[in-house]
C-alpha positions in Angstrom: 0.0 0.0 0.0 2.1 2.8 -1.1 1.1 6.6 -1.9 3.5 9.2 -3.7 4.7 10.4 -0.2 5.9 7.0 0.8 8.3 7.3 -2.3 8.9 10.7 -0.7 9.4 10.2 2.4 11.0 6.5 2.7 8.3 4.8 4.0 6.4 1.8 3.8 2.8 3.0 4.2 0.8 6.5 3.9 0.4 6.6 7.7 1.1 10.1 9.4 0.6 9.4 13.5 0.9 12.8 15.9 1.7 12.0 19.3 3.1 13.9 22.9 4.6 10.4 23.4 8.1 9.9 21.9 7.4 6.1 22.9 4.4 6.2 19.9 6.4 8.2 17.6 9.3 5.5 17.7 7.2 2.9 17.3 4.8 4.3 14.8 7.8 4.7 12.2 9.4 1.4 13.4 6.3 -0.2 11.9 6.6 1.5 8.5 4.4 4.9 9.2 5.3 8.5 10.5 5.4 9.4 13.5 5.5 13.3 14.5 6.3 14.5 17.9 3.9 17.0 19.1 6.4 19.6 20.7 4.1 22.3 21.9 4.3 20.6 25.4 8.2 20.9 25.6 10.5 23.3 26.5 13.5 23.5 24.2 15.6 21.9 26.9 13.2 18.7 27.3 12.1 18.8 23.5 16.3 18.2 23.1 15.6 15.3 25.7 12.3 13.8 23.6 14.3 14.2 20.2 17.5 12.7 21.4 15.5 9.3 22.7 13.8 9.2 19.4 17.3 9.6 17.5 18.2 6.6 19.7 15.1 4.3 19.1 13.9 5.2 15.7 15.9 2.4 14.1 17.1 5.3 11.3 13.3 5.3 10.3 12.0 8.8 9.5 10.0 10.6 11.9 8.7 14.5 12.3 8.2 17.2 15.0 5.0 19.1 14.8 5.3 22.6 16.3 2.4 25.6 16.3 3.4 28.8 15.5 -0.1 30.5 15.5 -1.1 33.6 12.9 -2.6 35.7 15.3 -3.1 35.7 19.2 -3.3 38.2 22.2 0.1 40.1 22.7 1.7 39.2 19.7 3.0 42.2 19.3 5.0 42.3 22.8 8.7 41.0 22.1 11.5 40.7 25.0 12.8 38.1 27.8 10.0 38.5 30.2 7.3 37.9 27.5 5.5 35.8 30.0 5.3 38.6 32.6 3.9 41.0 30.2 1.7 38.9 29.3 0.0 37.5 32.9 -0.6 41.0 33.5 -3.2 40.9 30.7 -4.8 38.0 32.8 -8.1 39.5 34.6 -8.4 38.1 38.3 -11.9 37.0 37.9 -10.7 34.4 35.5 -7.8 33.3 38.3 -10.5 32.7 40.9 -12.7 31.2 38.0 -9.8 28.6 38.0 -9.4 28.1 42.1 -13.7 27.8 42.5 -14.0 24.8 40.0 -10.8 23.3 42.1 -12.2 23.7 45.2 -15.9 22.4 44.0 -14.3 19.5 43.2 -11.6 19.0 45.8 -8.8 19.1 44.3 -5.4 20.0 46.5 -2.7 22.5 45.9 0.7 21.2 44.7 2.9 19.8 47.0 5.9 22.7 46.9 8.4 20.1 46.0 6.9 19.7 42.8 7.7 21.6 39.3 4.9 23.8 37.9 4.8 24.8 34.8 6.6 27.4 33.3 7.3 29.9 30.4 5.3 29.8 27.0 6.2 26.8 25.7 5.0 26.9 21.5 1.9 29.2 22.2 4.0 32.1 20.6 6.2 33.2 18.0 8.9 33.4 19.9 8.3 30.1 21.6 7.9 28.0 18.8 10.6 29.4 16.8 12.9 28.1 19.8 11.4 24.4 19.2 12.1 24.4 15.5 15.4 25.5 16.2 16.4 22.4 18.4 14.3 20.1 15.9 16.0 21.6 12.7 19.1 20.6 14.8 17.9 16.5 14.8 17.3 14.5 11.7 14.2 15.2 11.3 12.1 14.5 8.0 9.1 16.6 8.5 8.2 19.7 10.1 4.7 20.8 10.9 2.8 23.9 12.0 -0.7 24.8 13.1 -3.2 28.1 13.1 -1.4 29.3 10.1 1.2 29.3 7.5 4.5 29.0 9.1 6.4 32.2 8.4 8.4 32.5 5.6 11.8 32.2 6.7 11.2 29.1 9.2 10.1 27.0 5.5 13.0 28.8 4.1 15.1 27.7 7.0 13.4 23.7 6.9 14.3 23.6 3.4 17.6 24.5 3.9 17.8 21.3 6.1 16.5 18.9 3.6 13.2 19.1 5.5 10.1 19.6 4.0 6.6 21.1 5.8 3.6 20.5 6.6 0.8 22.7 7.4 -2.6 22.0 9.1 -5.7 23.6 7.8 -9.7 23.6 8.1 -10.6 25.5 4.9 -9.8 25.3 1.4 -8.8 29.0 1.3 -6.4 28.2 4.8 -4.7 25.6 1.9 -4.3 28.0 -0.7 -2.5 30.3 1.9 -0.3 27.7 3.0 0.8 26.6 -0.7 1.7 30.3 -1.1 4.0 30.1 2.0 6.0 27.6 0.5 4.4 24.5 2.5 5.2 21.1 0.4 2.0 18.7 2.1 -1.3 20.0 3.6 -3.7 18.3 6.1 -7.1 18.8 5.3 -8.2 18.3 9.0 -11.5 18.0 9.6 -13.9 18.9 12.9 -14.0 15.3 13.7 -10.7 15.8 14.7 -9.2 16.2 18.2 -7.2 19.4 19.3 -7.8 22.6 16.8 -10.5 21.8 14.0 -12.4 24.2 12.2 -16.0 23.8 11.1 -16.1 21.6 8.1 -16.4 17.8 8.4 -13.5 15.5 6.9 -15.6 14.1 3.7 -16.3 17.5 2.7 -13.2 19.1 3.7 -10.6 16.6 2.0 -11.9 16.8 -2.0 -12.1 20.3 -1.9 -8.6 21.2 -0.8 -7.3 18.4 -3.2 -9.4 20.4 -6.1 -7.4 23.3 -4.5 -3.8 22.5 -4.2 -3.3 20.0 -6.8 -0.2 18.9 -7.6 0.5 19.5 -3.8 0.1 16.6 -1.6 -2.8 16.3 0.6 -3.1 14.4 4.2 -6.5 13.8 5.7 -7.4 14.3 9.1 -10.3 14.0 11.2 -12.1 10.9 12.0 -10.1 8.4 10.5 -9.0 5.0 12.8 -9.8 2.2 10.8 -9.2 1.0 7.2 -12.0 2.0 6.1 -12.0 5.2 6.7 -8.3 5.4 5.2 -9.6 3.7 2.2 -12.5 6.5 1.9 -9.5 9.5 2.4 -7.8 7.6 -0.7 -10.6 7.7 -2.8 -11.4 11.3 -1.9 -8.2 11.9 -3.1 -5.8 12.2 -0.3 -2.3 10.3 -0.3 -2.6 9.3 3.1 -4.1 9.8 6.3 -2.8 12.3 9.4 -3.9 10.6 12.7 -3.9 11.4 16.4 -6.7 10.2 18.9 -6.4 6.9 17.8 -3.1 7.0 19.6 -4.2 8.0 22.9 -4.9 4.7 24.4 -2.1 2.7 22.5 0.0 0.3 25.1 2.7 3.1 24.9 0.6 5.7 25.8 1.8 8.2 28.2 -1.8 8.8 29.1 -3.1 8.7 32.5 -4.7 5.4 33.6 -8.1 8.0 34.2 -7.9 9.4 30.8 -7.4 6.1 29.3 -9.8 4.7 31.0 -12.4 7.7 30.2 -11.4 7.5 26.7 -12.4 3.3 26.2 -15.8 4.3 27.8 -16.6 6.9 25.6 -18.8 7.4 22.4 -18.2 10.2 19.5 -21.2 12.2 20.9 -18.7 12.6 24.2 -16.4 15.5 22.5 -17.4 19.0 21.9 -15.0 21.9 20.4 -14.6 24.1 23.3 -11.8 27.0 23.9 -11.5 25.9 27.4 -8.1 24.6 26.8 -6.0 26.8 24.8 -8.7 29.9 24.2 -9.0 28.8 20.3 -11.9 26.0 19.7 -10.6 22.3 19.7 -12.2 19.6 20.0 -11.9 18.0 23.4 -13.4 14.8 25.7 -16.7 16.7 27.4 -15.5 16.8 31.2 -16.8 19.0 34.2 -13.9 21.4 33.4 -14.9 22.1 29.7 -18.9 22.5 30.9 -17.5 25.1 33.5 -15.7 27.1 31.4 -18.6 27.0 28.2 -21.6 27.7 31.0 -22.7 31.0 29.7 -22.7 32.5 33.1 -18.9 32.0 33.7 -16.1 34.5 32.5 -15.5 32.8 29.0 -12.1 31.5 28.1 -9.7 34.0 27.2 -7.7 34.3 23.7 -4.3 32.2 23.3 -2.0 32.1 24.8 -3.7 33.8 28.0 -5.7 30.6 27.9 -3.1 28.3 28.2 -1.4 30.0 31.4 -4.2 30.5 33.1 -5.0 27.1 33.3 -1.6 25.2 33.2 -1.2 24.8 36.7 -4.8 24.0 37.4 -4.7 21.3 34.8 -1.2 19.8 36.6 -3.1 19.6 39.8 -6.2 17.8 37.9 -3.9 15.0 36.4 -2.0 14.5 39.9 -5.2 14.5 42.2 -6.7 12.3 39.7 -9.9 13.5 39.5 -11.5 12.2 37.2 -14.8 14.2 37.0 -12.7 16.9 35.5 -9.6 14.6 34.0 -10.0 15.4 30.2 -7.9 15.4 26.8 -8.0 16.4 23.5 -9.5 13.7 21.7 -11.6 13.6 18.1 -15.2 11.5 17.4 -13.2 8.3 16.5 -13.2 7.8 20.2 -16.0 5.6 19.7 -13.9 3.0 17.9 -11.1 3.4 20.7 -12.6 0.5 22.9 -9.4 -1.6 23.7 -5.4 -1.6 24.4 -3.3 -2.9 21.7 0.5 -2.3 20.8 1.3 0.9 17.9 2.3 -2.0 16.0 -0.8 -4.2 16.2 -2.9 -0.5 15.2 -0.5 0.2 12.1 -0.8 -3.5 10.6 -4.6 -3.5 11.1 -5.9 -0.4 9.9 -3.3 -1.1 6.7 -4.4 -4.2 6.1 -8.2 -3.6 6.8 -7.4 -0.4 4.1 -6.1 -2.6 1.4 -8.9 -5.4 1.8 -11.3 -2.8 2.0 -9.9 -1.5 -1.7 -10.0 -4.7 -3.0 -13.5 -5.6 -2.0 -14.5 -2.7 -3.9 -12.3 -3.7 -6.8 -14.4 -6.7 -7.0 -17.5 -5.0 -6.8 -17.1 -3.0 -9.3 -15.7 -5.7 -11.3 -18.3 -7.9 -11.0 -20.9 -8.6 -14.0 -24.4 -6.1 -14.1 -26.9 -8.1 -13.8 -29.0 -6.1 -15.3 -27.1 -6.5 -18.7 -26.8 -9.8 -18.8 -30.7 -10.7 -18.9 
């Protein structure tokens, strides 16, 4: 089952996986696929860490590092060292105590003060996700890819220079265009069904209309797919692979919390909503107590990235460690429903190809098959 990106790429199936997890990334391009490390979660000094275990367990298979340097966002135009201080002083207290009251509603504790918070921006900004493609232009990287907008000029400029080529995500035909015009050599039609940052339009619509678009470029799609079938249905709509995420989430590698995980096996596709509780920007997320707090039209709304993000960081730390699992959420897309068991990245890769090609040639043989209304 090979595409015109496995010829481009060196590898054995049209199978893109993003994952937080470097243990799912190594063993997603092991198999014969991609996997592409979601940096956004990583300093530069840990995403140096992730990147150097990968290096070491890849088995010289290609992999990718997907990183979000976002368009627009609140204090964009701010610049300097303490960034992050300029920019908590945009942070209104009634959305700190916001935080502290849904804590306290459902008991969950403080930190202990031996334990690391979070700090700086990470990738929400400019400036911070320019530092993470620094130190993964530095690895042997095959990929780069960037989210809520073209990547600027001078970081494709700077990938090709490397020998890497980009990716960038988008929701809309006219996102595509933009992209192509940036320099970007594959899109990802991603559609809402997806977890993490989707726009409006559904995958089967989505996907034909930025291939119409783009064409010659390469086109991943996104959103929704977990099973053969539905990679066989983003073939014939004209993709040359697929771009998955959730399906990932409850892999035996998983760094996922045994509350998540367990959350996520129990759950149905109506159990997601698009919410901008997490990183102020809608993305589709597993429907918790947190994410019905913070979309209840009588609370403060959640503010625009990144103000978002570090408003809620700590909060979120504490919600993982106490375990809670009322408000214990992730991002996750509508396949969830078809994410009932554990199996191994390897044991996911080899099924959903192999349901794909028998899929294609079921239809093959349908279509091949004598009309029986001609032959009376």
């Amino acid at each position: 089952m090979r595409t015109e990106l496995c010829d481009v790429f060196g590898i054995d199936v049209p199978l893109f996986a993003f994952s937080h997890c470097r243990d799912v990334v190594a063993a997603v391009s092991r198999a014969g696929g991609m996997g592409v490390l979601g940096a956004l979660a990583f300093s530069p000094e840990q995403l140096e860490v992730e990147l150097g275990w990968i290096d070491d367990n890849v088995a010289g298979r290609p992999y990718g590092v997907d990183v979000i340097i976002p368009a627009s966002y609140a204090g964009a135009e701010l610049r300097g060292p303490d960034l992050a201080n300029q920019l908590a002083a945009m942070i209104p207290e009634r959305h700190r105590q916001f935080v502290e009251d849904i804590l306290t509603r459902h008991g969950v504790p403080p930190l202990a003060p031996d334990v690391d918070r979070p700090h700086g921006l990470l990738g929400w900004t400019n400036q911070g996700g320019r530092s993470q493609v620094e130190v993964a232009l530095s690895h042997p990287i095959a990929l780069l890819a960037n989210a809520l907008g073209p990547a600027p000029a001078d970081v494709v400029t700077q990938a090709h220079a490397h020998g890497v080529r980009v990716a960038g995500l988008v929701g809309t035909a006219e996102h595509a265009r933009r992209q192509v015009a940036a320099g970007v050599d594959v899109i990802v039609a991603q559609g809402t069904e997806a977890g993490g940052h989707t726009g409006e339009i559904s995958t089967m619509v989505l996907v034909p209309d930025v291939v119409d678009a783009v064409a010659p470029v390469p086109v991943l799609a996104a959103g929704g797919i977990g099973d053969g079938r539905q990679l066989a249905a983003a073939l014939a709509l004209g993709a040359q692979g697929a771009w998955t995420g959730s399906i990932w989430l409850t892999v035996t590698e998983s760094d996922v919390s045994p509350v998540v995980r367990d959350k996520l096996l129990r759950a149905g596709p109506g159990d997601t909503i698009r919410s901008r509780s997490l990183t102020g920007k809608p993305a589709r997320l597993l429907r918790t107590a947190w994410t019905e707090a913070w979309d209840d039209p009588n609370g403060p709304g959640a503010l625009p990235m990144p103000l978002q993000y570090m408003v809620t960081a700590e909060a979120l730390q504490r919600i993982g460690r106490s375990g809670n699992e009322e408000l214990a959420g992730t991002p996750v897309g509508q396949i969830v429903g078809r994410m009932n068991s554990v199996r191994t990245t390897r044991d996911v890769v080899f099924d959903l190809v192999d349901e794909a090609v028998r899929t294609m040639e079921r239809l093959h043989q349908q279509l091949a098959a004598p009309d029986p209304v001609a032959g009376r």
